[in-house]
N, C-alpha and C positions, 0 to 999 in steps of 0.2 A: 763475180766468178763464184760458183759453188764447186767445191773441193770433192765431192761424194752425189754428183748428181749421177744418179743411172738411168738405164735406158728407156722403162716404163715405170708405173708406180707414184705414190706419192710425190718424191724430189725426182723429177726426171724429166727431159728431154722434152718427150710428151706431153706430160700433163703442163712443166712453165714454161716450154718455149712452142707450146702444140706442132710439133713436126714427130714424125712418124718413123726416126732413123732406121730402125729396122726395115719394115717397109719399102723404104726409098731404095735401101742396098739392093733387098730383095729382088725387087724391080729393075734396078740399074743394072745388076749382074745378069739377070735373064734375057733385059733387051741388046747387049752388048760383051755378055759372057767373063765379065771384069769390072769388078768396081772400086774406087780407093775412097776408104774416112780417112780423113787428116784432121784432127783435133787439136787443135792449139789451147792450150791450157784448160788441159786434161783433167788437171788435179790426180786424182786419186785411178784414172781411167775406168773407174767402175763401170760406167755403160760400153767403154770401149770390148772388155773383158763379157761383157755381158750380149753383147754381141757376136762377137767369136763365139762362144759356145751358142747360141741360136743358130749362126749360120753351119756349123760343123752339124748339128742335130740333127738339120735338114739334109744333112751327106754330103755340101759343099766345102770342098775342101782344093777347092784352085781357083783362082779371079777374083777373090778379094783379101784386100792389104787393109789393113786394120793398120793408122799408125796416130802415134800422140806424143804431143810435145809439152813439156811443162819445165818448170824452176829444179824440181827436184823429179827423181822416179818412182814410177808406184811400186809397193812391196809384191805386188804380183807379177815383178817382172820375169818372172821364171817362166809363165807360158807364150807358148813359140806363136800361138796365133796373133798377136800383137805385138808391133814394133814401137817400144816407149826409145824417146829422145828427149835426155834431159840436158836444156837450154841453158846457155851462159848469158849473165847481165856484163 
């Protein structure tokens, strides 16, 4: 698990798991007008956060749900674009 992986960049999505989340959303919401991330151990949600503001940029702002589940919650949980769920063991 990395704690602070974002969504492109050195530690990111992209570059160690080569997938394109951005992208995919991108795509997913234009062929279908909706699309949901569900992140399970989020860690810190940095790519989740970092997404939200990409897709907002773009002036999307309906059909897609950003959400993330982890141990504890990110200290960004103050922005509404992202729904953090923090998990019970």
């Amino acid at each position: 698990m990395n704690q602070s992986r974002g969504l492109s960049g050195v530690n990111s999505y992209t570059k160690d798991l080569r997938f394109e989340v951005l992208s995919h959303l991108l795509e997913r919401h234009k062929a279908n007008g909706s699309v949901v991330w569900y992140d399970i151990c989020c860690g810190e949600a940095r790519a989740l956060f970092q997404a939200a503001t990409e897709v907002s940029d773009r002036g999307i702002h309906d059909g897609v749900n950003i959400i993330g589940a982890d141990l504890v919650t990110s200290s960004h949980s103050d922005q509404n674009e992202v729904t953090l769920i923090e998990e019970q063991l």
